[in-house]
N, C-alpha and C positions, 0 to 999 in steps of 0.2 A: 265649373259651375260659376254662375252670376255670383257673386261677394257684397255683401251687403255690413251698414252699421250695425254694429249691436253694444248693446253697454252691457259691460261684463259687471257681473254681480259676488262673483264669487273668487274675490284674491284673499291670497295667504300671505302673509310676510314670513319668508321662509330666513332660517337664520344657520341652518346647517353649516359645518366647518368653520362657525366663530365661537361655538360652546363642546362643552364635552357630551358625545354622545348619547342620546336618553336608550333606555331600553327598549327593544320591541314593542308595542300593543299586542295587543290581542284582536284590536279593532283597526280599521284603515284610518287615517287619517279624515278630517272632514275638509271638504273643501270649501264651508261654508262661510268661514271667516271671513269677513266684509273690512279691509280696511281702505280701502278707495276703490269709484267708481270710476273706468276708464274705457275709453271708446274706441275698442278694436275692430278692424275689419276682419271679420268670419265668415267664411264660405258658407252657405245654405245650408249643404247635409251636415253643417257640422254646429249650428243654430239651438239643433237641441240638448247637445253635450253642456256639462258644466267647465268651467273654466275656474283652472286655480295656475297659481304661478311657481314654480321650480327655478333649481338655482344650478347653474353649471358654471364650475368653472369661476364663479363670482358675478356672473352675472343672472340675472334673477329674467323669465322669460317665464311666457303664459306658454298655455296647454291645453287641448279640451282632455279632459278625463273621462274615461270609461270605466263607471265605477258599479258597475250593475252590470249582471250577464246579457240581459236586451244590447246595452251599449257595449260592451268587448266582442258583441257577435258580429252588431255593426261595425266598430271602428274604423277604418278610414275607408270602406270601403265608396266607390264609385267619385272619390275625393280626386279633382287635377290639381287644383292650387290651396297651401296653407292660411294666404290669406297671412295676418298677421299672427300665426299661432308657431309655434317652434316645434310642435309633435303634437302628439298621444300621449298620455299615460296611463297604463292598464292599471287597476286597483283589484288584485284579488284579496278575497275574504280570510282566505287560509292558503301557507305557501302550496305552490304549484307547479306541473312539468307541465302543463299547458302543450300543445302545438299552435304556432300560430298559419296561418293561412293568406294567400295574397288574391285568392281566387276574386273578382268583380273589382281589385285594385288596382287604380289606373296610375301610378307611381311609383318608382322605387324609394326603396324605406331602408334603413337601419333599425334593429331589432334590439334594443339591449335590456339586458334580464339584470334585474335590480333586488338585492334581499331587502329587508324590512330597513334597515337604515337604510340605503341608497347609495350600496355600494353594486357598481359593476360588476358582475358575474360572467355574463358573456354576451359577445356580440355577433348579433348574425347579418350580413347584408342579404336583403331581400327584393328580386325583380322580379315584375308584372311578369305572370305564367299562367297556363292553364293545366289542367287534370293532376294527377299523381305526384308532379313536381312543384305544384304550388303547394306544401305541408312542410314547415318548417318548426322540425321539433326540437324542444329545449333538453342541452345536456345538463344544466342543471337544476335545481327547486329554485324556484325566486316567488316573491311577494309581489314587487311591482316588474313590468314594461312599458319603456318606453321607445316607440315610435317618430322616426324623427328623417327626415329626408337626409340621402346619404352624405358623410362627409361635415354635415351641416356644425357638428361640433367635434373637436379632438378629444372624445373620450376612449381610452383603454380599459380593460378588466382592471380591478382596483382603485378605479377613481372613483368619487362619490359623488353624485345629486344629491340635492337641497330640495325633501320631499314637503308637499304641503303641509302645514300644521307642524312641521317639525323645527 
């Protein structure tokens, strides 16, 4: 899809793996924390998603977030190019075995299931497919997913993202 300006309204300053772990919520994190306005290029379908910024690694990278079931139904789907975005991240309400799906995705993706801190749980690689083998289901309960083009970062089970607001 055509890529367009958009000024992102909704960064976090995430500070994950420089303090001692908070505990769970019970709620998601908000992504609404504004502390700079910066001018991303974002792909079209992905325009109406909010954007917050995640930390891999030490490095801090934007996201559109799917934080509403409308938006985790969409998610990347009909998406060729990220544009300047590093993935997805799914935001469920309460944890979850979710399956996820690549059916109308025009992309290969990595899948990694994240608990409430944002630690790795498991990773699944996932290519453009149709019918019965496009359903990629989770072996285990996770809170957040994140979606990310393959390879794109050297994450293993165990390592942690630096989730919004956290």
């Amino acid at each position: 899809g055509v890529a367009v300006k958009a000024v992102v309204l909704a960064f976090a300053v995430v500070l994950a793996g420089c303090t001692t772990a908070a505990a769970p919520t019970a709620t998601p994190p908000s992504t609404a924390a504004t502390t700079s306005a910066v001018s991303l290029e974002i792909p079209d379908e992905l325009i109406r998603f909010p954007i917050a910024t995640i930390e891999i690694g030490g490095v801090f990278v934007p996201v559109a977030v799917a934080d509403s079931r409308p938006l985790r139904v969409r998610g990347l789907r009909e998406v060729t190019d990220l544009g300047d975005l590093a993935g997805m991240l799914f935001v469920f309400d309460a944890p979850s075995t979710a399956s996820f799906t690549m059916r109308d995705t025009l992309i290969a993706l990595d899948l990694h299931h994240l608990d409430a801190d944002g630690t790795v749980l498991e990773i699944i690689s996932m290519e453009p497919c149709t019918g019965a083998a496009c359903l990629f289901p989770a072996s285990v309960e996770f809170r957040y997913s994140l979606e990310t083009l393959p390879g794109a970062f050297d994450l293993a089970v165990g390592d942690r993202i630096g989730l919004p607001g956290r």
